[in-house]
C-alpha positions as CSV (number, residue, x, y, z in Angstrom):
1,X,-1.9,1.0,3.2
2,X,2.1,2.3,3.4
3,X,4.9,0.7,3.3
4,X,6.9,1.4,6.1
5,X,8.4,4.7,6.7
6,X,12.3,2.9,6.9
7,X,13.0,0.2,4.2
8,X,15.8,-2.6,4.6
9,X,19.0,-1.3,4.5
10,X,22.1,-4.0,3.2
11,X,24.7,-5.2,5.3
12,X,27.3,-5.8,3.1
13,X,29.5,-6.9,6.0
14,X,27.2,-9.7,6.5
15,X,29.7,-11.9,4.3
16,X,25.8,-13.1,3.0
17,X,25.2,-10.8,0.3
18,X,23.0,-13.2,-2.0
19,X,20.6,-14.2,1.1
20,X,20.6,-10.3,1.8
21,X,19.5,-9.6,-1.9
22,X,16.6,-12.2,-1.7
23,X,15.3,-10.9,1.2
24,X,15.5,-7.3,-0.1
25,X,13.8,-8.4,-3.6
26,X,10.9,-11.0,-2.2
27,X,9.8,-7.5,0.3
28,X,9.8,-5.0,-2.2
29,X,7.7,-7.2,-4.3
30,X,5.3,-7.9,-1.2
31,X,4.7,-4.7,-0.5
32,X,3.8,-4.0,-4.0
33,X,1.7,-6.2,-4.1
34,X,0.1,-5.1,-0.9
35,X,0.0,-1.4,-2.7
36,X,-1.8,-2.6,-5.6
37,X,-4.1,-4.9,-3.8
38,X,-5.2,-1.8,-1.3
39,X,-5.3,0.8,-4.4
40,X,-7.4,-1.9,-6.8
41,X,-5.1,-0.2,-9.4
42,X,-5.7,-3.0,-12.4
43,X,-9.1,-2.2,-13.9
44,X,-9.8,-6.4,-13.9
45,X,-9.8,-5.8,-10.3
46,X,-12.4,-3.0,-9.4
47,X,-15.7,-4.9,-9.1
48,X,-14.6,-7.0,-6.9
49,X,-15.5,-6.1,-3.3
50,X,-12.2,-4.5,-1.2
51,X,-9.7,-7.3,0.3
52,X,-9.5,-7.2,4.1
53,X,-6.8,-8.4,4.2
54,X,-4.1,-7.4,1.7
55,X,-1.0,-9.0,3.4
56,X,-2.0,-12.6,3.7
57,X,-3.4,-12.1,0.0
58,X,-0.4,-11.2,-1.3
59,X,1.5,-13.6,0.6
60,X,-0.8,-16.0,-1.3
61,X,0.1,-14.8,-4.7
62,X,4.0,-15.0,-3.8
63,X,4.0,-18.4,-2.4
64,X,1.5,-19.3,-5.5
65,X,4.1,-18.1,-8.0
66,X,7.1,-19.7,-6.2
67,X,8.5,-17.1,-4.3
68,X,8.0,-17.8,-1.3
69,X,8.3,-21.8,0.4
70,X,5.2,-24.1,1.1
71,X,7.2,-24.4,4.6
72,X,8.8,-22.6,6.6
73,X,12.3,-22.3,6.4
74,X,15.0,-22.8,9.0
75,X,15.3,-20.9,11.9
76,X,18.0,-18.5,12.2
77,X,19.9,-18.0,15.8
78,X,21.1,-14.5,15.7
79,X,21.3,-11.3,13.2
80,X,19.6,-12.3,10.2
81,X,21.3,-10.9,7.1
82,X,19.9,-7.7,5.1
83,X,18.3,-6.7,8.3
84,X,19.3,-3.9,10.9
85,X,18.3,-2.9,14.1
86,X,15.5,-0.1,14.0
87,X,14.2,-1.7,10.5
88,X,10.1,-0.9,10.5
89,X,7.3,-3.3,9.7
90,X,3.5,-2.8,8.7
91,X,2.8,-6.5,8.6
92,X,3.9,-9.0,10.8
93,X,3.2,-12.0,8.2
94,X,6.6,-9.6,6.9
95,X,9.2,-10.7,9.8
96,X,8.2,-13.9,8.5
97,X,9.2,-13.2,4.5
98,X,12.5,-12.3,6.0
99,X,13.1,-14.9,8.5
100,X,13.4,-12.8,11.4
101,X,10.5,-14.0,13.0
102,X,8.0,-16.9,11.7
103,X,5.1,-17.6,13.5
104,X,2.2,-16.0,12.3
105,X,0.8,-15.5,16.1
106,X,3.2,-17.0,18.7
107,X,5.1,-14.5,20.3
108,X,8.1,-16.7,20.4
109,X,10.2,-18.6,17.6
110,X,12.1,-21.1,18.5
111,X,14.4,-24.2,16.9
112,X,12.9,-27.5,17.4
113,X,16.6,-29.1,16.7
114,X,18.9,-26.6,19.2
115,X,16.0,-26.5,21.5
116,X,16.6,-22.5,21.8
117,X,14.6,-19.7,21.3
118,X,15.5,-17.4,18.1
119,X,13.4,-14.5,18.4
120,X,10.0,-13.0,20.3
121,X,7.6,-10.7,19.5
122,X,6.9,-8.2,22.1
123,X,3.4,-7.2,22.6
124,X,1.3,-4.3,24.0
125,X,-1.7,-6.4,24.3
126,X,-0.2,-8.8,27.5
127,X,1.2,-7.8,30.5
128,X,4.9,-7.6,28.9
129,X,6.8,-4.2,30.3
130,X,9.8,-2.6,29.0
131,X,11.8,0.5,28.9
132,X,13.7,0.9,25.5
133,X,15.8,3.5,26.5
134,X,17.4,1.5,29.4
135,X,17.3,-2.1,27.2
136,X,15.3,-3.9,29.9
137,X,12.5,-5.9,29.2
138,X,9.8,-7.7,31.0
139,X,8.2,-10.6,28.9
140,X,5.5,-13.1,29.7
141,X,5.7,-16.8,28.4
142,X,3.3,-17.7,25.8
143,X,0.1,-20.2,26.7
144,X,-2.8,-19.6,29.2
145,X,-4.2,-16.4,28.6
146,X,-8.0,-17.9,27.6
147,X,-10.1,-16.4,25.4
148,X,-13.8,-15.5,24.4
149,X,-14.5,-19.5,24.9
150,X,-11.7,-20.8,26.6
151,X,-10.8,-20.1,30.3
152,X,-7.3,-18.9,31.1
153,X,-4.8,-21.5,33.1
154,X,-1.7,-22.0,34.1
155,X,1.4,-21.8,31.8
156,X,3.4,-24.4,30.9
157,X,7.1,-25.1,30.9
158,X,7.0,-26.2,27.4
159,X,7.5,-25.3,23.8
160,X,8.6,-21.6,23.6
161,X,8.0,-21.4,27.1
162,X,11.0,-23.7,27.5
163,X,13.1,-22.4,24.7
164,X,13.7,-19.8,26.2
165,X,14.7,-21.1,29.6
166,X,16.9,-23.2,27.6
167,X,18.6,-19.9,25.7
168,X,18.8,-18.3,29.4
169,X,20.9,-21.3,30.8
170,X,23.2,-21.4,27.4
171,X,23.4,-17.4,28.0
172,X,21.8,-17.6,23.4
173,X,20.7,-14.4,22.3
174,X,17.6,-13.9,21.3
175,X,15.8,-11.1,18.6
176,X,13.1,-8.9,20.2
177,X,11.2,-7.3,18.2
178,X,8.5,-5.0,19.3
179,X,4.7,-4.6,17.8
180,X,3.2,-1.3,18.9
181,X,0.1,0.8,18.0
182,X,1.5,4.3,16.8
183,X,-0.8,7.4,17.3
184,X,-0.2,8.1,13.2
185,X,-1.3,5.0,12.4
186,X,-4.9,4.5,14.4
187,X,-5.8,1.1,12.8
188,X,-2.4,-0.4,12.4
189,X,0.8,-2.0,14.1
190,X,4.2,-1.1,13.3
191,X,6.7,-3.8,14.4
192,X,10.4,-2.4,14.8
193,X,13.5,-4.6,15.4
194,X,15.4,-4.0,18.3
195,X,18.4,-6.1,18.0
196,X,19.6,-8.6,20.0
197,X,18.8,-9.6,24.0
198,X,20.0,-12.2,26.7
199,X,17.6,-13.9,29.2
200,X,19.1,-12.9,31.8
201,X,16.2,-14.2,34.8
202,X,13.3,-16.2,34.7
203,X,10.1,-16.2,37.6
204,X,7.0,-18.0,38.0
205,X,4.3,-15.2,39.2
206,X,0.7,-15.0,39.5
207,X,-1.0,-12.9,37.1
208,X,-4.6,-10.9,37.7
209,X,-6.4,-13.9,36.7
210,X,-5.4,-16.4,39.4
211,X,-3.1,-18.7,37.0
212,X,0.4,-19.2,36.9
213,X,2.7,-17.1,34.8
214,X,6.6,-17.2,33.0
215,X,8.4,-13.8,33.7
216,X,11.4,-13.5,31.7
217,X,13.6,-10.5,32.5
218,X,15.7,-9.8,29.2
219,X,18.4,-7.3,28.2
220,X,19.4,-5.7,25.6
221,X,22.9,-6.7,24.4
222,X,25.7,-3.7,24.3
223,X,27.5,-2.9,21.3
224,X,24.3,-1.9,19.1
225,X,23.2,0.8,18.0
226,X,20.2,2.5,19.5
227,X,16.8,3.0,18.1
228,X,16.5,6.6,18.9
229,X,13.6,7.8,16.9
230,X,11.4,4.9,19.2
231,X,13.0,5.9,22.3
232,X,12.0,9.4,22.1
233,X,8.5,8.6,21.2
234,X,8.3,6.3,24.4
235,X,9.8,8.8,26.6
236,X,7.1,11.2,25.0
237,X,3.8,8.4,25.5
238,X,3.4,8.8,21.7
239,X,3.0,5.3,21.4
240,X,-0.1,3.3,22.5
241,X,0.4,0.2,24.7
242,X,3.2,2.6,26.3
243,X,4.8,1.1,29.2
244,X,7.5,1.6,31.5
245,X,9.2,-1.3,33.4
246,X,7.8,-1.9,36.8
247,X,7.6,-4.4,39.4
248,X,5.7,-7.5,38.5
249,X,3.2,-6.5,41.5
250,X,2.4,-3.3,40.0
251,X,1.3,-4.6,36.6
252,X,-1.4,-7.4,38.1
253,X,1.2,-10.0,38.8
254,X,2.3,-11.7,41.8
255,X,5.7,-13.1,42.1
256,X,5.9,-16.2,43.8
257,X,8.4,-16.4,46.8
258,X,11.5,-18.6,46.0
């Protein structure tokens, strides 16, 4: 295991220095953690048979010693502080540490008390579609997709679903962040943050498997500063799960008529 290649970088101008600093300490000491669980460095450690997974073990030991909450914390509309755009992540379970994205498998955060969305998680395993360089992006609600034992059906206009219909009628930004497969990395994700996006567009199409689907057509907000190093290795088709935005009918979807 490696850390990632682009540690978090302080925002002094944040005006949130300490929450900045907390977030910077309780990573570095994750990632050590994952280090010396992957290396089996301490001697006490060797015969035991090789963790699968290091990140949810040393989230374990964190949240044992007190360092990170039972819960999980408040959702933060917005830029959350101590993090920039183009900061890299191994682990997801890490966008939760810093708050910049906390479910450990939904693809959309949300506040339960606003009602909005706060961030989503953009995925090359669905039928999401972007292209970085342009700041468009294609995303498919959350719900419905089935499974080994469990049929696919229609989406629902609920939960995250909803949250972010409610962001796109209050014109809320949302955080996108992206989880990729990288050709250096053959057996592991990098997720890179983006910055921040408007729902600008919602549709109701029909995907490949019959069942209704939520389109939402985002776009990046101006202002930000551009990942660069990930828009050059999309234009190149470095990275797997590469995907240019399309019409919905050319990725398996059907958009309903109006």
């Amino acid at each position: 295991m490696r850390s990632s290649s682009t540690a978090i970088r302080r925002r002094e101008s944040d005006g949130d220095s300490d929450a900045a600093n907390t977030i910077h300490h309780t990573l570095r000491l994750f990632r050590s953690l994952c280090r010396h669980l992957s290396l089996r460095a301490d001697p006490c450690l060797a015969a035991i048979a090789p963790i699968r997974r290091v990140d949810l073990k040393a989230a374990d030991i964190l949240k044992a010693n007190g360092r990170l909450p039972d819960h999980p914390p408040p959702p933060l509309v917005g830029d959350v502080p101590g993090v920039e755009v183009g900061d890299e992540f191994i682990y997801r379970i890490e966008l939760a540490i810093i708050r910049l994205h906390r479910p450990p498998e939904n693809g959309i955060d949300y506040d339960t008390v606003t009602g909005f969305a706060t961030s989503i998680v953009v995925s090359d395993r669905y039928l999401d579609s972007w292209n970085v360089s342009d700041g468009l992006l294609s995303y498919i609600g959350m719900g419905g997709f089935g499974g080994r034992k469990v049929e696919p059906k229609d989406q629902k206009m609920e939960k995250g679903n909803l949250a972010l219909k409610r962001s796109m009628d209050a014109k809320k930004p949302v955080r996108v962040i992206y989880g990729i497969r990288y050709f250096k990395r053959n057996t592991a994700s990098i997720f890179f943050y983006d910055g921040l996006y408007i729902v600008e567009e919602l549709k109701k199409v029909i995907g490949s498997n019959d069942c209704f689907l939520f389109e939402f057509r985002l776009r990046r907000m101006e202002g930000q500063r551009r990942c660069e190093k990930w828009e050059t290795l999309f234009e190149k088709k470095k990275v797997w799960g590469w995907k240019q935005l399309r019409p919905a009918c050319d990725s398996g979807k059907k958009v309903l008529a109006k």
